[in-house]
Structures are given as structure tokens and as C-alpha cells.
C-alpha positions as CSV (number, residue, x, y, z in Angstrom):
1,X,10.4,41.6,-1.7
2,X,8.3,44.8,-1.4
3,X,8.4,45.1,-5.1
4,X,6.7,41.5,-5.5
5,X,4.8,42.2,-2.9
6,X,3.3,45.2,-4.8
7,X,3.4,43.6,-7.8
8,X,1.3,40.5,-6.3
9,X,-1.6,43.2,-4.6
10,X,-2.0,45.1,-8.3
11,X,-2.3,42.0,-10.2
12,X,-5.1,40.8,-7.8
13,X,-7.1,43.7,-7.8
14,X,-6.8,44.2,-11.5
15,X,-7.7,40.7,-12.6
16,X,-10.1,38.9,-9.9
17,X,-11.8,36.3,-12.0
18,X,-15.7,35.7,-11.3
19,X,-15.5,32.5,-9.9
20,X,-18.0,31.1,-7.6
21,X,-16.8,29.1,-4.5
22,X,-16.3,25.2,-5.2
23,X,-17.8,22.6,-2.9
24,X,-15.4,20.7,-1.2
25,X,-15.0,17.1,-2.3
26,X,-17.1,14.0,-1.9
27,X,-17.0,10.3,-2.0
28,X,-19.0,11.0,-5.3
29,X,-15.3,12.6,-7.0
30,X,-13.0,10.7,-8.9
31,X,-10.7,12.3,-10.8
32,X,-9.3,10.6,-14.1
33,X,-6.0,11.5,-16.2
34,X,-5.5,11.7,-19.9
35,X,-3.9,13.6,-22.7
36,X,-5.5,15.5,-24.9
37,X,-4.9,13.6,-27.8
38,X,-5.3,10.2,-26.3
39,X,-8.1,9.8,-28.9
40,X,-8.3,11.0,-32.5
41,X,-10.9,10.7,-35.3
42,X,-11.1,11.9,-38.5
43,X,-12.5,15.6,-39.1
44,X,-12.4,16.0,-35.2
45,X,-10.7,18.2,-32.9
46,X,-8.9,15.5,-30.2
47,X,-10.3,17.5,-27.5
48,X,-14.3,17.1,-29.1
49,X,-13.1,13.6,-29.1
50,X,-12.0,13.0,-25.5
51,X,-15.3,14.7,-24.3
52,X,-17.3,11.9,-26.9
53,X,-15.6,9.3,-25.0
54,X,-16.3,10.7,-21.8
55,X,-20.1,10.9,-22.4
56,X,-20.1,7.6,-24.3
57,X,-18.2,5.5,-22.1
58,X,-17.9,7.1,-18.5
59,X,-20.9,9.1,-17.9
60,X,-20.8,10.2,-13.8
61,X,-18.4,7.5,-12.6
62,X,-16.0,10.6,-12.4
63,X,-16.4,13.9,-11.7
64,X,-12.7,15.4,-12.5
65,X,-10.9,15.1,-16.0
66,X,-7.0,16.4,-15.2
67,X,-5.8,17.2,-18.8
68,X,-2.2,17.2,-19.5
69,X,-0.8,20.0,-20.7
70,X,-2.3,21.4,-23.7
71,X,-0.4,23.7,-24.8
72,X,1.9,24.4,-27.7
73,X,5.1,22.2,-26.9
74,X,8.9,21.5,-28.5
75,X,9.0,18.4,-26.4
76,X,8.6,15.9,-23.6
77,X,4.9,15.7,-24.1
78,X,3.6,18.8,-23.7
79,X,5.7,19.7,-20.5
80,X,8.3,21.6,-22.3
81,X,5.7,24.7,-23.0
82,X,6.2,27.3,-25.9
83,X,3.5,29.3,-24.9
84,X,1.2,29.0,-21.3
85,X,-1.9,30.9,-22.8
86,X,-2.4,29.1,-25.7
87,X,-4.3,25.9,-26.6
88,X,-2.2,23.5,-28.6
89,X,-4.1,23.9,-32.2
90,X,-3.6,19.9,-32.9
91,X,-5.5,19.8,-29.3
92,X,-8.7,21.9,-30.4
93,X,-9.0,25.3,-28.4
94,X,-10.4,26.9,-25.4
95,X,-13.9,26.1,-26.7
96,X,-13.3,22.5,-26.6
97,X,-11.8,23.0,-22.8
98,X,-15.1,25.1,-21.6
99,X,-17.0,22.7,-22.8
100,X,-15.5,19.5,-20.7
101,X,-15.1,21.8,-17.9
102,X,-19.1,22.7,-18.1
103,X,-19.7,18.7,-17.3
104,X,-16.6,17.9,-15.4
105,X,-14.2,19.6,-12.8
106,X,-11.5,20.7,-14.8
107,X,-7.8,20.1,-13.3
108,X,-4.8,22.0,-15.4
109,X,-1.0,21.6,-15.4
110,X,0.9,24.5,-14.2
111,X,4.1,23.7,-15.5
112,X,6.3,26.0,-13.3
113,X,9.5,24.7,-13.0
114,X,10.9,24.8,-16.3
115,X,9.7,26.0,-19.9
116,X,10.9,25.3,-23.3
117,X,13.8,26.8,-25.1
118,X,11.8,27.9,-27.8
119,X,9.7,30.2,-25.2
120,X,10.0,33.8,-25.9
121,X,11.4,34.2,-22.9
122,X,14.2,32.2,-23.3
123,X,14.6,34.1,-27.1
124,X,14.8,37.1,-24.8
125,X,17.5,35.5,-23.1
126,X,19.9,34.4,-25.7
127,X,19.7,38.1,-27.6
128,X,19.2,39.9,-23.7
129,X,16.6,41.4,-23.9
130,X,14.1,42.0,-21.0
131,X,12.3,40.4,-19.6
132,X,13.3,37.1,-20.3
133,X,17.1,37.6,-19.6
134,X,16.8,37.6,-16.2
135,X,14.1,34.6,-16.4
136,X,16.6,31.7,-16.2
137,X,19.2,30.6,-13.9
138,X,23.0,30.6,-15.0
139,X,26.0,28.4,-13.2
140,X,29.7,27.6,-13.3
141,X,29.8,23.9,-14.4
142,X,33.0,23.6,-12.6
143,X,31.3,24.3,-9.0
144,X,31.9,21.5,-7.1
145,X,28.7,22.7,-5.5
146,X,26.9,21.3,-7.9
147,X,27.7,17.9,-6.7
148,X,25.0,18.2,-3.7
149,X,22.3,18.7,-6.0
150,X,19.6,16.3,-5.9
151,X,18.8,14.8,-9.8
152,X,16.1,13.1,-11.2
153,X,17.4,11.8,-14.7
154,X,21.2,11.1,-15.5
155,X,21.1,13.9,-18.3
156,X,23.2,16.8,-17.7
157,X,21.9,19.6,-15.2
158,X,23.7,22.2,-17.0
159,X,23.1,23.1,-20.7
160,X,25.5,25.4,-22.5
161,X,24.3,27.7,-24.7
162,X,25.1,31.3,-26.7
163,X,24.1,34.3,-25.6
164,X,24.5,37.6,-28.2
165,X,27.1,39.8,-26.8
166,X,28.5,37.4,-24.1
167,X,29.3,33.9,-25.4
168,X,28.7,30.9,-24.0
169,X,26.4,30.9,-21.0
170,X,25.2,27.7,-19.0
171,X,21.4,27.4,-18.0
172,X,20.1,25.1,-15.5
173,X,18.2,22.1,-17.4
174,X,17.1,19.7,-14.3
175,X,14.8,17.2,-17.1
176,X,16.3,17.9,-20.2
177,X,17.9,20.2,-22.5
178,X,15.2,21.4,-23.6
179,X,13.3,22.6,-21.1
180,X,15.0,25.4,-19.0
181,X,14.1,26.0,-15.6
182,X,13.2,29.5,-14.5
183,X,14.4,31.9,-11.8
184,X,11.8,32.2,-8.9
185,X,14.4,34.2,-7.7
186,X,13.3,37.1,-9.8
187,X,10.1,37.9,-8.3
188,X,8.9,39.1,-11.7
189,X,9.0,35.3,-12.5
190,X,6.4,34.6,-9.9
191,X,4.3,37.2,-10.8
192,X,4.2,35.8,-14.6
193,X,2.8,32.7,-12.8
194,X,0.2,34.3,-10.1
195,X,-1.1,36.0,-13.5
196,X,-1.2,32.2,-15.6
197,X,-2.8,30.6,-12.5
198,X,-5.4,33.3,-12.7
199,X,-6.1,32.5,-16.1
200,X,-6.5,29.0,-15.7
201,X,-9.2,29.6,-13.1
202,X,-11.0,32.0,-15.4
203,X,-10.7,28.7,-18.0
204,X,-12.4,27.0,-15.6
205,X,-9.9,24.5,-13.6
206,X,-11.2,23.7,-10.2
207,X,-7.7,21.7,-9.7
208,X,-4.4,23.4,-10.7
209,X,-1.3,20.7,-10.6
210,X,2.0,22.2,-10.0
211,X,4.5,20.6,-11.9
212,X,7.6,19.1,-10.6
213,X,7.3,21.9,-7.8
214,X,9.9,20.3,-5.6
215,X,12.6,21.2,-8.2
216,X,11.8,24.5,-8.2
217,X,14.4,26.7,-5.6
218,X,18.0,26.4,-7.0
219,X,20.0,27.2,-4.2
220,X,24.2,26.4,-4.2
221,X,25.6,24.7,-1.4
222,X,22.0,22.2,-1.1
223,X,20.1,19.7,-2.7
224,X,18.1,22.3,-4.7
225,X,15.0,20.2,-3.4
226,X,11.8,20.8,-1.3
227,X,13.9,24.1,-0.2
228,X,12.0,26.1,2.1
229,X,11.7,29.1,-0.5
230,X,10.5,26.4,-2.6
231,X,7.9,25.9,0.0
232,X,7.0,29.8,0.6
233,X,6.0,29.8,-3.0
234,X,3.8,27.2,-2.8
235,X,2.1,29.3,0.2
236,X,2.3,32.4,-1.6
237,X,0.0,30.6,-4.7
238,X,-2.1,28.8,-2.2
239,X,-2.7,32.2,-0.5
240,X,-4.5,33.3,-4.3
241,X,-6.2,30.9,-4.7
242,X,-7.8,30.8,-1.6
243,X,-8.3,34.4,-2.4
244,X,-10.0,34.7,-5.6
245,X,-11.2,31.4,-6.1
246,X,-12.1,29.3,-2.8
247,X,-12.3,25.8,-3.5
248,X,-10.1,25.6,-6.2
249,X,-7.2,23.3,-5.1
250,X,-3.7,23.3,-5.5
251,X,-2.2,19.3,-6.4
252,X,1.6,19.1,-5.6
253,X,3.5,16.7,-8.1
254,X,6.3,15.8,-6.0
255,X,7.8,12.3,-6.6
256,X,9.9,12.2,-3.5
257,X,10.2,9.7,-0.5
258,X,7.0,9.7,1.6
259,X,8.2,12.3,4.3
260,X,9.2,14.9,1.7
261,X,6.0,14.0,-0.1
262,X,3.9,15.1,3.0
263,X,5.8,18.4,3.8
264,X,3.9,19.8,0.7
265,X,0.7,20.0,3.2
266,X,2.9,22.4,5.3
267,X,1.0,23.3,8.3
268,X,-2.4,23.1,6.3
269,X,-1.2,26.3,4.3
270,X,0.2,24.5,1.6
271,X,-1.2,22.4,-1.1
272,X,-4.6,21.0,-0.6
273,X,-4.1,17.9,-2.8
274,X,-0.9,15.3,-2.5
275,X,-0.4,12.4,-4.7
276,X,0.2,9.1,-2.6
277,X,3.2,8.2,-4.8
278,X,3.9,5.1,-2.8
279,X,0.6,3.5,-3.4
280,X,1.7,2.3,-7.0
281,X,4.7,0.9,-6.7
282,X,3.6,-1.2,-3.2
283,X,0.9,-2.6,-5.3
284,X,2.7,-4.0,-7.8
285,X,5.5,-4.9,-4.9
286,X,2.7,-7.0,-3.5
287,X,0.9,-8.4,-6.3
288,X,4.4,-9.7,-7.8
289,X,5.9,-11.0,-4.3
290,X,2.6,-12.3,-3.3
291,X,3.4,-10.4,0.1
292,X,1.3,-7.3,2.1
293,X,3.5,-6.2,4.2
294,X,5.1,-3.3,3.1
295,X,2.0,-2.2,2.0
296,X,0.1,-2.8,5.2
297,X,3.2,-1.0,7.4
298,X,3.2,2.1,5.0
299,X,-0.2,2.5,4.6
300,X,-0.7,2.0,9.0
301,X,2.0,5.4,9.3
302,X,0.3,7.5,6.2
303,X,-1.3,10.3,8.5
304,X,-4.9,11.8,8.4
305,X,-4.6,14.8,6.1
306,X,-5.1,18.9,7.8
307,X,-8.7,19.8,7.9
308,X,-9.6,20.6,4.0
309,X,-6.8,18.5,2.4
310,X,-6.8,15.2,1.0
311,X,-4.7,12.7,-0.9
312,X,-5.1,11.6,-4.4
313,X,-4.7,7.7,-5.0
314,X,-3.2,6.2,-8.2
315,X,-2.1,3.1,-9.8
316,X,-0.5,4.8,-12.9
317,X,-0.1,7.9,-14.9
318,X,1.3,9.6,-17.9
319,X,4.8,9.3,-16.2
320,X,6.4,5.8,-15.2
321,X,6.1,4.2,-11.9
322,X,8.2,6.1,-9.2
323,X,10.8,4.1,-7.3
324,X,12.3,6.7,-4.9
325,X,8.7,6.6,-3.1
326,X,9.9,2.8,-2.4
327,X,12.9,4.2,-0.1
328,X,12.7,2.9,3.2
329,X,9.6,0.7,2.6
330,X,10.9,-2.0,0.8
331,X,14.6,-3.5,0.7
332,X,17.1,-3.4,-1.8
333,X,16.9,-7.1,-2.8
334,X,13.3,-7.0,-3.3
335,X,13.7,-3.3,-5.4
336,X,15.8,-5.3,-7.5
337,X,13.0,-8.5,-7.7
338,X,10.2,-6.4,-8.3
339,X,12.0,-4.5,-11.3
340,X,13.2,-8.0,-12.6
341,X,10.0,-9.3,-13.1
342,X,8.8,-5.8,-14.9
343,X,11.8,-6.2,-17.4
344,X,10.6,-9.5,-18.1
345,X,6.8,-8.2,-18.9
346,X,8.7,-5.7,-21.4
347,X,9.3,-2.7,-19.0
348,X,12.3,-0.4,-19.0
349,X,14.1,1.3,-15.6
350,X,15.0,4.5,-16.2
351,X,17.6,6.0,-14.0
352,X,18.6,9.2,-12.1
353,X,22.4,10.6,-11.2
354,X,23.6,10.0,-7.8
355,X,25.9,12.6,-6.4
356,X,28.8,9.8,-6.5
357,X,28.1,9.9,-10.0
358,X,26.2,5.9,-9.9
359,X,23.4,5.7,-11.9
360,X,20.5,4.3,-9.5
361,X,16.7,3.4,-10.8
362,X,14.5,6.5,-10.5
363,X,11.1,5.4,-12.8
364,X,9.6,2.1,-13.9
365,X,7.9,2.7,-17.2
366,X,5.9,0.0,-18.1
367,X,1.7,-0.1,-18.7
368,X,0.3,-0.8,-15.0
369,X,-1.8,-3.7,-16.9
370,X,1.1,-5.4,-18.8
371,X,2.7,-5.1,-15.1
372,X,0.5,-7.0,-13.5
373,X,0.5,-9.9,-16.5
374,X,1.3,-13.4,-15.9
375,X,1.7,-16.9,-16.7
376,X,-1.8,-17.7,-15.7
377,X,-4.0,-16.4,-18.4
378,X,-5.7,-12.6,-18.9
379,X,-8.5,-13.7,-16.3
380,X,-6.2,-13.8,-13.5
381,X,-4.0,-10.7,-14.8
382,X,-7.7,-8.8,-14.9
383,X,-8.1,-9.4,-11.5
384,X,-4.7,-8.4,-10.4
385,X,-5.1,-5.1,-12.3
386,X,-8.7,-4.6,-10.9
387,X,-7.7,-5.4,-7.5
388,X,-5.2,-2.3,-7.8
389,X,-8.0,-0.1,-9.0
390,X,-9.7,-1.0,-5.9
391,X,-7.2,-0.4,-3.0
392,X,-7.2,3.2,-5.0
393,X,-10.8,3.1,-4.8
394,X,-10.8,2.4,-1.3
395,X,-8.1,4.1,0.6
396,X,-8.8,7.8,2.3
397,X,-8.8,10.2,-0.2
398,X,-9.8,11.0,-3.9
399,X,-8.8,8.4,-6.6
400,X,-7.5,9.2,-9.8
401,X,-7.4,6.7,-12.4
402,X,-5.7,7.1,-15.9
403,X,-7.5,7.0,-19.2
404,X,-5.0,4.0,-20.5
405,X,-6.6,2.0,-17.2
406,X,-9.8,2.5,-18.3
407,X,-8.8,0.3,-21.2
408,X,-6.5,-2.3,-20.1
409,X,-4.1,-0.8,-22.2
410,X,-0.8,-3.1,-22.7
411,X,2.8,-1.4,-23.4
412,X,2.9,0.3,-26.0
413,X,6.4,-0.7,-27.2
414,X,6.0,0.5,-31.0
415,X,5.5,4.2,-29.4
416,X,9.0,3.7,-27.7
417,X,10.5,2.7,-30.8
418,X,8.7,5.8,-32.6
419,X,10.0,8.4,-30.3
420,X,12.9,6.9,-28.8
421,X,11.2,7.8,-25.6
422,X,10.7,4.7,-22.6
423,X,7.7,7.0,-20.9
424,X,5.9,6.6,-24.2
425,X,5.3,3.0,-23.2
426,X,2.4,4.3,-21.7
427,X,0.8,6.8,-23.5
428,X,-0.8,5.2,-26.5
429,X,-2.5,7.4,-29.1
430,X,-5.9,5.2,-29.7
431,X,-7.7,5.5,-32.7
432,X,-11.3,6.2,-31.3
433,X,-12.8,3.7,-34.4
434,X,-10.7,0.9,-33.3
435,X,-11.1,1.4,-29.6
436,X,-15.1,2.1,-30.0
437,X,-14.8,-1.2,-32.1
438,X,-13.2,-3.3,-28.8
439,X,-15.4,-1.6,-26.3
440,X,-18.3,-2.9,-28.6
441,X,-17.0,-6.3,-28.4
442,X,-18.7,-8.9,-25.5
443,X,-15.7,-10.2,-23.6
444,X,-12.7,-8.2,-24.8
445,X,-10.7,-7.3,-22.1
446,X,-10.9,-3.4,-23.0
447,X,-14.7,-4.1,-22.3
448,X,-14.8,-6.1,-19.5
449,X,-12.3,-3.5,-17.5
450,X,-13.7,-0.6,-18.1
451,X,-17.4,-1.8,-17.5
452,X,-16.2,-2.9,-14.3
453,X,-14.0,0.0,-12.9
454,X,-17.1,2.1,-14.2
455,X,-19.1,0.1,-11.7
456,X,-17.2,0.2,-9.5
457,X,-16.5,4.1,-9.3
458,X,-20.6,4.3,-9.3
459,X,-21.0,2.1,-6.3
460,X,-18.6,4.1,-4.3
461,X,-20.2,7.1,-4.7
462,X,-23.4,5.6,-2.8
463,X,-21.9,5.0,0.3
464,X,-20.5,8.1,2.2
465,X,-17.5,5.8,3.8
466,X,-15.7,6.5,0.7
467,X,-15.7,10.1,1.5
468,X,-12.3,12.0,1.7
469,X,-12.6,12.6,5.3
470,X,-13.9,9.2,6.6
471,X,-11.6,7.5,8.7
472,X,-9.5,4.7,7.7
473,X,-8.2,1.9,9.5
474,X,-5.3,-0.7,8.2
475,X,-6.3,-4.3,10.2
476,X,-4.2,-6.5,11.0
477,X,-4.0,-9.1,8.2
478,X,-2.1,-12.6,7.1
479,X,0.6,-11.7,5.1
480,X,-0.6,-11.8,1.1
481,X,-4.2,-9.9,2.5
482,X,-4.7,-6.5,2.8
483,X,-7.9,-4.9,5.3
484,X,-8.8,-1.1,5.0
485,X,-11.7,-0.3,7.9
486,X,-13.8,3.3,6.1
487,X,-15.9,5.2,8.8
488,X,-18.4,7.3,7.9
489,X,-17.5,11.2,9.3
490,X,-19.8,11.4,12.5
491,X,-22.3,13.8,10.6
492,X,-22.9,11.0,8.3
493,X,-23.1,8.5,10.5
494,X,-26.7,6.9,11.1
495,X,-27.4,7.0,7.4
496,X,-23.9,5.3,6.4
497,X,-22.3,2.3,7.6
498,X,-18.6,1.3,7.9
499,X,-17.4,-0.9,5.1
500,X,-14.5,-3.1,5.2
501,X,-12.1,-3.4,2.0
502,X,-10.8,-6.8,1.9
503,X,-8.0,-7.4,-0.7
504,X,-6.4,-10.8,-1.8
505,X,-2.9,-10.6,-3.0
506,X,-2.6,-14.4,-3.6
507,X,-3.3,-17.0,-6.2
508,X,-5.1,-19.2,-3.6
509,X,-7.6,-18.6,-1.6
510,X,-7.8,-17.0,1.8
511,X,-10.1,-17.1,5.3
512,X,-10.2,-13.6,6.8
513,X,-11.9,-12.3,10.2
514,X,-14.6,-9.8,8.9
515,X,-15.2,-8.8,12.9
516,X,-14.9,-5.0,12.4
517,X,-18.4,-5.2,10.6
518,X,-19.8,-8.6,11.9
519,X,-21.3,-9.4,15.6
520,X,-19.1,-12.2,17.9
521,X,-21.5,-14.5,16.7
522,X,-20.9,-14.3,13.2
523,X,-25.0,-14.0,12.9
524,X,-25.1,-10.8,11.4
525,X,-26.2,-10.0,7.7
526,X,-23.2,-8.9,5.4
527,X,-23.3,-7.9,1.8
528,X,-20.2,-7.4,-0.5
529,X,-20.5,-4.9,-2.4
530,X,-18.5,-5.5,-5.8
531,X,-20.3,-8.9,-5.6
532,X,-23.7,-7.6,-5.0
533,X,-24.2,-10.9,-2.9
534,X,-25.1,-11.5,0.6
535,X,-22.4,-13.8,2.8
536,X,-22.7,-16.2,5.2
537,X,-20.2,-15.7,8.2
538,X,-20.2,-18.7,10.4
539,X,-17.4,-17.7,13.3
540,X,-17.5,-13.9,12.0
541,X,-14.5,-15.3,8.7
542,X,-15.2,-15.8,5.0
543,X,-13.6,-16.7,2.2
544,X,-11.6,-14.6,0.0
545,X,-11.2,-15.8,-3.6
546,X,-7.6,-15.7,-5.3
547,X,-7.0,-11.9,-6.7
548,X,-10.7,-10.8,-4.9
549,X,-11.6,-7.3,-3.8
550,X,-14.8,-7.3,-1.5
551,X,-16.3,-4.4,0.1
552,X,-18.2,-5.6,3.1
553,X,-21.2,-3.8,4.6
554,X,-23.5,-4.9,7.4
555,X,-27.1,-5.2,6.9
């Protein structure tokens, strides 16, 4: 431990990047995922393309772009890395990355988990050589140990492979074969990573996710999840960053049940970003079931973040929709409903290993928009899909919308028969011609959604109830509505006013109690928002249209 610790101090005072201190988070932030190479034209770098749709299409309405990894890959993505200081050539190069990150905040995956086999590191391993042979973790396949481990696919956790002048060996391969996870063990493995995270800040990210970081302690005789070393590590890079680049924040990806979610804020000394992973699953719970409650009972018991932290709020991502954030909210029976109804609309479940050795659903991969289809025509299933968009919009915390949301994008089932890969369902490759073609056209449903979550991002950022830290209150509601109460922080009050979300889960329409921002009389002024319309409120109710978002303000 001394040794790291030595090792840690030198590295800091050799390589301090000049950053200047970030300002903390705003209603006016929005953060919005994509790949690198979501969008491609001719002669272009993918990367000079993203940034073209960017300033053609989204302007200010976010403030963040989190780019997947870009980095030379074998698999998997981009999260099986070759190399971590490298841009991926296809991508463009660190150019292309300054330049979004001089108009936008710039979030970076740290994939720190796992890398790929054909890492030099891992070549250093199989001929045992330094450093790399002491990189990875080995174990005996016939531990019964290994039994208690916690797994998130139903691959094998142990990979065998040769290793010059011993034979067989068996490395630990929690995702896939390919991608080996490392030895935080070996504090020289931590320091490779304090000195990548430096980098990355000197690149310009302002948000560094850590990769499946709850995998990342392999202990025998436990889960080998959310250990507490895994949790000193987390402290140790939060301790850097804090250091050398304050107001850069750390964003845990840890697709767990809620509780072990939340532990990754420690005692405020951990990461300063969590993703609400339950969020996207009890949306589409509700929409489908046509019922609130789960949603309204988890989102009641989600707790105010520490001072400085905040939650990040999504509907959908590069990866499928979780399931295990569903344990304890939702039964069984309806688990089972919900993913019925997403095999219909063309999704896949893919599963994880229990220790019994059952199979039991882990991911949903299906487009969130194609989720949320129906029998009753693309109007209604726009509204549905919108409607998600804006409980992530409204709840406490930074929202994060994926690029394919933007679009409306439906399953992309020919890029699951390409790669052989269900996650592909949702990461479409778009030709930029074609897509600039359907965002040119009046009334396509590519147009019509991304105009509108576009507006809606902007009217957000005008009223300071949306901020991070403003308080949020779940009201009571009829099953099949969903009320969310945002305060404005006490320093902004006087030139803010509460507004009340008001969410309708059902195909018919709804009378709701609008009270927390109308007087007993009901003779107050109201506007919605969204609506841009004022509302009479005779006995303080109104009516809520089939699939409607309203954000309510007093006037």
C-alpha cells in the first residue's frame, strides 16, 4: 500500500493537467449519449459528423455529449479497448474530440473493469512478461467458490487460455471472452488508471463514466460485487479528481438493484453522478400496464442526493433496458407481462447466470420507441415515447437522453442479424444523407420528435425548478397519473416559481387536483408549459389528455 501510495503522490505532481475549475451543474445541462459513429458521410471523419449534427439539429438544448468509447476495440462496441490513449482512426482523432468538447461538456468512458485480449498487456501476459503478467486475475475453475459470484450474462466467468512457459491458465472474463478483467489488486493497475483519467481530463472531459465499476474487486468466498475495496477505489479516483480538476465529475455505471445503486454516493466521497437505472424500466412498466404505482412508490423513497451530487435520468441507452433495477419494485407476474408485451414489439431478453445455475432475465434490448409502439397508430405511440422523455426531463437531477431518442429510432433488427449481437437492436448506424433527408421532411416522425424533445430541453432551462438541487415532491395521484412537485432552491426562489409535472399514463382522459400550484379557489392563473396555453381551473382540477405531459406554473 505504501508503494501505491507513493506511486499515486509522484504521478500527481508530475502530471497536474491545467484545468480550470468547472461550474457545478444547472437546470440549463442536459447531457445526451451517442457513439461516435452513429452518423457517417462520405469523405468525413464520423466524429466531424456527429459535431455537424449537433450544431444543425440540437444547438443549446444540451450542454453534455457522453461519447462512447472511442477507442481502438476487438469487440463489444468499443468496450473491449486495445488501446486507452488512442482515438479509434475509423472515429477521427483527438482533433475531432477538442473540438466538440470546446462547445459541449465532454463526458468519456473509463472502461476499467476489463480490457481486450488483444491489449498489450494481456500479450504481456500470455508470453510473461512485465507488466502485464501480473495485470489479470487467474482462478481454479473447479472452486466451488466461484458459485457465490454474482454474474451479469450466462457466458462463462472463466476463460482458458495459454500462457508460454506454463500452459493452460484461466483468466477471469465477467462479459465475455474477450474482454479480460484486470487486477486492482496490483496497485500498479490503479496507477495505470489514475494516469488514463488524467489524460482524459487534459482531452477535455468534464464527466468521466466508470465502466461497469461494481464488477471491479474479485474477491473468493463473495459476490465479487460492490465490494468495499471496490468502493475504496472509487474514493481513491474521486480524491484526484477533486484534486487536479474540481468540478469534473465521476458517473458510476452500476446496473444493480436501487440500494446497491445508491451506495456508489458513499458518504458524499464517492461518485458525484448516479444513473437512476430504475427510471427506464418503471416507465415502460407503467405505460404498458396502464398503472403508476410502482413508479409513484419508487420514485417517493429515491433520496435527496449529498450536497454536490446528483442523479442522471434516462429512458434508454447504448445498452438494453436493465431489469435487475425492477427487483423489489415490481412483482414477478408483471416482470413477466411487461417483457411479454416487449417480445411482441420485436424485443429480445437477454439473460444472466444465477448461482443455482437458472438462467433469469438481466437486459431488455429493444429501441425505447418501438417499446412504447401500439395498436393505436404512431400519434399515440409519439406521445407515449415523449411522455417518457418528460418524466426524465422532470425528475431531480440531470437528464440524459440518447442520440437514437432524438430520432424515434425503431429496432434495428437487421443490425442484430449483422452482428449476431441483441444490444445492436439499438444502436443504428444512420446514414447522415438519409437521416438529414427525414428531418427535412414536415410530419415524419424523426422530425416531429426531435423538434419537440428540442423544445422541450430549451423550456426547461428557463425555469430554475428544473435545477439539480430543487426539491422534488411525488403527490399523491389516481393510479395511471403520475405528479412530480419541483421547488426552486431558496436562493432562487422569488424569481422562480414551483412547477408541477403532471403525467398521464392512460389512453383516456384524466381530472387531476393541480392544488400544489393553484389557490383553494381554483381562481388563480396557471399556464402549462409544453402547451404554451393558459388553463382554466374551476375547483383547483383540470383535465389531462390521454398520454399528456403538462408542466404547470402559476401566474
Amino acid at each position: 500500500m505504501d508503494e501505491a501510495i507513493a506511486g499515486l503522490e509522484s504521478r500527481l505532481s508530475e502530471g497536474l493537467p491545467e484545468v480550470r475549475p468547472r461550474p457545478p451543474l444547472s437546470e440549463r445541462d442536459a447531457l445526451l449519449i451517442t457513439y461516435g459513429n452513429t452518423f457517417s458521410a462520405p469523405g468525413e471523419a464520423p466524429l466531424a459528423t456527429l459535431r455537424r449534427f449537433l450544431r444543425d439539429h440540437v444547438g443549446s438544448a444540451i450542454s453534455l455529449v457522453h461519447l462512447l468509447p472511442i477507442f481502438p476495440y476487438s469487440s463489444d462496441d468499443g468496450f473491449s479497448v486495445v488501446n486507452y490513449r488512442e482515438v479509434n482512426h475509423e472515429l477521427g482523432n483527438w482533433d475531432n474530440i477538442v473540438a466538440i468538447g470546446a462547445e459541449y461538456g465532454l463526458a468519456l468512458d473509463l472502461v476499467l473493469n476489463h480490457c481486450s485480449r488483444s491489449h498489450l498487456w494481456f500479450q504481456d501476459y500470455i508470453r510473461g512478461e512485465a507488466p502485464g503478467r501480473d495485470y489479470f486475475v487467474e482462478a481454479d475453475p473447479d472452486d466451488p467458490r466461484l458459485a457465490l459470484v454474482t454474474r451479469p450474462r450466462n457466458s462463462p466467468l472463466l476463460t482458458p487460455v495459454e500462457v508460454r512457459d506454463q500452459g493452460s491458465r484461466w483468466v477471469w472474463t465477467t462479459f465475455s471472452a474477450d474482454q479480460v478483467d484486470l487486477n486492482f489488486a496490483n496497485p500498479a493497475v490503479l496507477l495505470e488508471f489514475v494516469d488514463i483519467l488524467l489524460d482524459y481530463i487534459r482531452h477535455g472531459a468534464r464527466i468521466v463514466r466508470l465502466d461497469a465499476v461494481a464488477y471491479l474487486w474479485k474477491k473468493l468466498g463473495t459476490p465479487c460485487i460492490n465490494l468495499p475495496e471496490t468502493h475504496a477505489v472509487v474514493k481513491c479516483l474521486r480524491l484526484v479528481v477533486d484534486a487536479v480538476a474540481p468540478g469534473t465529475q465521476l458517473l458510476t455505471e452500476t446496473n444493480v438493484p436501487q440500494a446497491e445503486n445508491l451506495s456508489y454516493f458513499g458518504d458524499g466521497d464517492e461518485a458525484h453522478l448516479i444513473y437512476q437505472f430504475s427510471l427506464a424500466p418503471l416507465l415502460l412498466h407503467a405505460l404498458t400496464l396502464g398503472r403508476t404505482s410502482a413508479l409513484r412508490t419508487w420514485a417517493s423513497a429515491v433520496p435527496a442526493p449529498p450536497p454536490g451530487a446528483s442523479y442522471v435520468n434516462f429512458t434508454a441507452s447504448h445498452d438494453g433496458v436493465g431489469l435487475r433495477p425492477l427487483e423489489g419494485l415490481v412483482s414477478e407476474a408483471d416482470r413477466d407481462a411487461l417483457l411479454r408485451r416487449m417480445r411482441e414489439r420485436g424485443g429480445y431478453v437477454s439473460m444472466r447466470r444465477l448461482p443455482d445455475g437458472r438462467d433469469s432475465p438481466y437486459e431488455l434490448n429493444i429501441s425505447y420507441f418501438s417499446a412504447l409502439g401500439g395498436d393505436d397508430g404512431e400519434v399515440a405511440q409519439l406521445a407515449r415515447f415523449l411522455l417518457a422523455q418528460t418524466v426524465a426531463l422532470s425528475l431531480q437531477g440531470v437528464p440524459a437522453l440518447y442520440v437514437q431518442s432524438l430520432i424515434a429510432t425503431e429496432s434495428d433488427l437487421l443490425g442484430v442479424e449483422r452482428t449476431g449481437q441483441t444490444r445492436a437492436i439499438n444502436r443504428r448506424r444512420w446514414d447522415y444523407g438519409e437521416l438529414s433527408g427525414l428531418l427535412a421532411r414536415e410530419g415524419s416522425v424523426q422530425a416531429r420528435c426531435l423538434s419537440e424533445i428540442v423544445r422541450r430541453l430549451k423550456l426547461r432551462q428557463a425555469h430554475r425548478a428544473f435545477h439539480p438541487e430543487a426539491a422534488q415532491q411525488i403527490l399523491d395521484s389516481d393510479d395511471g397519473v403520475f405528479a412530480v412537485l419541483r421547488t426552486p432552491r431558496p436562493v432562487d426562489r422569488g424569481v422562480s416559481m414551483p412547477v408541477l409535472c403532471l403525467f398521464n399514463f392512460t389512453p383516456e382522459v384524466r381530472e387531476v387536483d393541480i392544488g400544489a400550484v393553484c389557490d383553494d379557489n381554483g381562481r388563480q392563473s396557471v399556464v402549462d408549459l409544453i402547451g404554451n396555453r393558459r388553463l382554466a381551473c374551476p375547483r383547483r382540477m383540470i383535465r389531462l389528455p390521454a398520454y399528456a405531459s403538462m408542466w404547470i406554473k402559476a401566474v
